[in-house]
N, C-alpha and C positions, 0 to 999 in steps of 0.2 A: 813373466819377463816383459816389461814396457819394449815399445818399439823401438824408443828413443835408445833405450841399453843394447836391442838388439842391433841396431843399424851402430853400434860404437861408439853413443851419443852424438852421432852427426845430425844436425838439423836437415828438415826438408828441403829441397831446394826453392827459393820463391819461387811463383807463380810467373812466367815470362809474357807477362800482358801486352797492352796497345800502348802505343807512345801517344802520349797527351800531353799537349801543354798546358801545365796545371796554371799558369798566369797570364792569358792570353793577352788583356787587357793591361799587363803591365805594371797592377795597382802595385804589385811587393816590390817588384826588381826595377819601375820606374823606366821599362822600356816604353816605348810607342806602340800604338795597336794600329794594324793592317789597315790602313787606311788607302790601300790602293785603289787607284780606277781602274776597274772590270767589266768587260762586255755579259751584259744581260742576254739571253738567248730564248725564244722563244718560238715553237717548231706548231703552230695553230692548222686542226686539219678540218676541213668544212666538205657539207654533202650538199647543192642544191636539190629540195623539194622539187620532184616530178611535176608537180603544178605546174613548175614555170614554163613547162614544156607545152602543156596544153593554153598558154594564154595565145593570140593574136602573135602572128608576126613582127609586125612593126613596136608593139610595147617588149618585145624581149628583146629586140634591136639598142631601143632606146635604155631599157635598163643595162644592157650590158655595155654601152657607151658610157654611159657615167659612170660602171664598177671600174672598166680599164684607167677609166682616167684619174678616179682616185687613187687606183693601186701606183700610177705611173707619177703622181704627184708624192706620191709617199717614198717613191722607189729612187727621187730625185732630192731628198730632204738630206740635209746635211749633219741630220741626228741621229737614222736610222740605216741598216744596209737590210736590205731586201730584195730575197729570192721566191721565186715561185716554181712552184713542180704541180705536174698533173698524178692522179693515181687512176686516170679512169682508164678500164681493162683490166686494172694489176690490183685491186682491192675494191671487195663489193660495198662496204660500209663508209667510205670516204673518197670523195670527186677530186678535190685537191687539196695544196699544202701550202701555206707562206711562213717563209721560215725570216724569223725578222730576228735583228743584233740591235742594241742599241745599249749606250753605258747609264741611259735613265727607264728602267721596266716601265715608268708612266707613260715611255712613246708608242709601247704596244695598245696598251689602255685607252688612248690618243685617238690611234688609230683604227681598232676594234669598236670605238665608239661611232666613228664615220661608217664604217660599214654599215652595222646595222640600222643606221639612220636612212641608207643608203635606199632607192628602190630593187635592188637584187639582193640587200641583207635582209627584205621582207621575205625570200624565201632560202634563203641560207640557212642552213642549221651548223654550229661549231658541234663537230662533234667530239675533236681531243686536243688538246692545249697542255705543252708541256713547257716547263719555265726553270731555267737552269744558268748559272755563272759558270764562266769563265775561269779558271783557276790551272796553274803549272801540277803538274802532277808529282805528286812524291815520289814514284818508282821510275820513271822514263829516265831522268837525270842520271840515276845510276850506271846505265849503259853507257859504255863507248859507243858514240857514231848513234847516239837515239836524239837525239834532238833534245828541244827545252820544252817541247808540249805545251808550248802558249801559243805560237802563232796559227792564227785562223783564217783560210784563206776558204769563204764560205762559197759553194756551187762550183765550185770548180771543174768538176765534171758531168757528163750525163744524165749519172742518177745518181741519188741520194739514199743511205739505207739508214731509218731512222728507228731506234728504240729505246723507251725506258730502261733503266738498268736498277736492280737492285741486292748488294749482296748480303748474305746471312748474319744473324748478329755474332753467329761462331766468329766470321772472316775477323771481324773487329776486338777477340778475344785473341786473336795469334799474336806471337810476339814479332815486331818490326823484320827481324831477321828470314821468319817463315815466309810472308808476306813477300818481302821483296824477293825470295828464292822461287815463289809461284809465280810473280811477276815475271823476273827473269826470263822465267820456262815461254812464261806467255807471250813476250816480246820477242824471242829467238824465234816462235811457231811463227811469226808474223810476220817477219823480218823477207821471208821469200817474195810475199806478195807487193812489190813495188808498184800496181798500179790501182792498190786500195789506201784513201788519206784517212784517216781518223782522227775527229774530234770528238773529246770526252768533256763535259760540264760538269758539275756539281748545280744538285736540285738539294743539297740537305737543308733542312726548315722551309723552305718555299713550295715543295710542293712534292707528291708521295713519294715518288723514287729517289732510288740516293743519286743517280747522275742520268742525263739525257746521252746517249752515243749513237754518232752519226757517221756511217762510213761513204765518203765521195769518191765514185768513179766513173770509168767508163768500160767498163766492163764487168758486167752483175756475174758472170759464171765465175772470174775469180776472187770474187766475194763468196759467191756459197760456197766453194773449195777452201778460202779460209776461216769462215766462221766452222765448216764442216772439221777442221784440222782442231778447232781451239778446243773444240769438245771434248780434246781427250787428253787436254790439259788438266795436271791438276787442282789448279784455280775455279777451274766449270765446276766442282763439287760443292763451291760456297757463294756458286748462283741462287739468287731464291727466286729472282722474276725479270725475264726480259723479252716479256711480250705487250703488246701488239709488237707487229714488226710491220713498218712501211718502205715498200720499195717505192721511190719514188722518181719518174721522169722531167726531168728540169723544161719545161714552158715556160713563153711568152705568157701573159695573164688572158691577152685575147685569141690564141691558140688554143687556149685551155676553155674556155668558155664558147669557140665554136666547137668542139668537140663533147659539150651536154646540152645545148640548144640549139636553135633555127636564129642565129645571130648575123649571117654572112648578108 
């Protein structure tokens, strides 16, 4: 006896796949394609080389006067918004963090390029660079009282908790409906912690992870108290990667630089 006879000749039911826009671009149905303007985001983390520490006084003076004052020229450009944060104490492998917006990615390029031109980018090393867009989120909107997940109101607190995100290629096999019922779940866990902001990007084609997430506060313990809650979400199952994780202390640029050398 076939299956088909046994099930009463009912067919299978489809496959409840991912919602895709099969014409993005417009070409069949002659709509317009997303041409909107979107903030660029790029979270760049640098170590200065211990050398600099054994050079002369007065030449670590001098270099770190001209780093401040590039960063403060940049930090006053009317293309770019620009934050800095220290990690020094709270992570061995990176000194500190500029977390730069800008709606053309070439002002990072721009900018990066000064540095290392720079005499203190002689002994910087970039050690992680993560580069991610701006975009409203598909599932926030569905909530009552969740906001439009566009608006970005960058440093706003203390610290900054910064990580790649990347989820499983299952997550992208669930049907829309699965999807936003793990969202839901995950937005209600979240929903207690009123003094943690979250900004979520999209890195898809620009760079490895699917999105950069940056949680701003001022208060780190209720942030591990709610990342410690989301874990037992059932969403956290079609995590595949969200590490490094950087806590980061919001600085002045010359705060930050007397705190790894003899700059004062």
């Amino acid at each position: 006896m076939s299956m088909e006879h046994s099930l009463g000749g009912m067919e299978p039911p489809p496959r409840r796949g991912p919602s895709v826009d099969l014409d993005p671009t417009g070409i069949v149905t002659g709509k317009s394609p997303d041409r909107q303007r979107r903030q660029f985001l790029n979270y760049s983390f640098y170590r200065l080389d211990p050398l600099f520490r054994r050079l002369p006084a007065d030449e670590q003076r001098v270099a770190a006067a001209g780093f401040i004052e590039l960063v403060r020229k940049w930090e006053s450009s009317d293309d770019l918004i620009l934050r800095t944060y220290s990690l020094v104490g709270l992570r061995a492998d990176v000194d500190f963090m500029i977390w730069r917006i800008a709606f053309d990615p070439l002002c990072f390029q721009s900018m990066e390029a000064a540095i290392r031109r720079s005499q203190l980018g002689a002994y910087l090393l970039q050690v992680h660079s993560l580069l991610s867009l701006q975009r409203r989120s598909p599932y926030v909107n569905k909530m009552k009282g969740a906001g439009e997940g566009v608006e970005l109101l960058p440093g706003e607190g203390k610290y900054l908790f910064v990580y790649p995100f990347t989820k499983t290629r299952s997550w992208y096999r669930l049907s829309p409906h699965a999807r936003q019922g793990m969202m839901d779940e995950h937005i209600a866990a979240s929903a207690p912690f009123k003094g943690v902001r979250l900004n979520t990007s999209n890195s898809y084609g620009i760079d490895d992870q699917d999105f950069v997430v940056a949680f701003d506060s001022d208060y780190p313990q209720e942030f591990v108290d709610l990342v410690g809650r989301l874990r037992y979400t059932e969403a956290s199952l079609y995590t595949q990667r969200d590490t490094p994780m950087f806590a980061c202390a919001k600085a002045p640029i010359d705060t930050i630089l007397a705190q790894l050398a003899n700059v004062d």
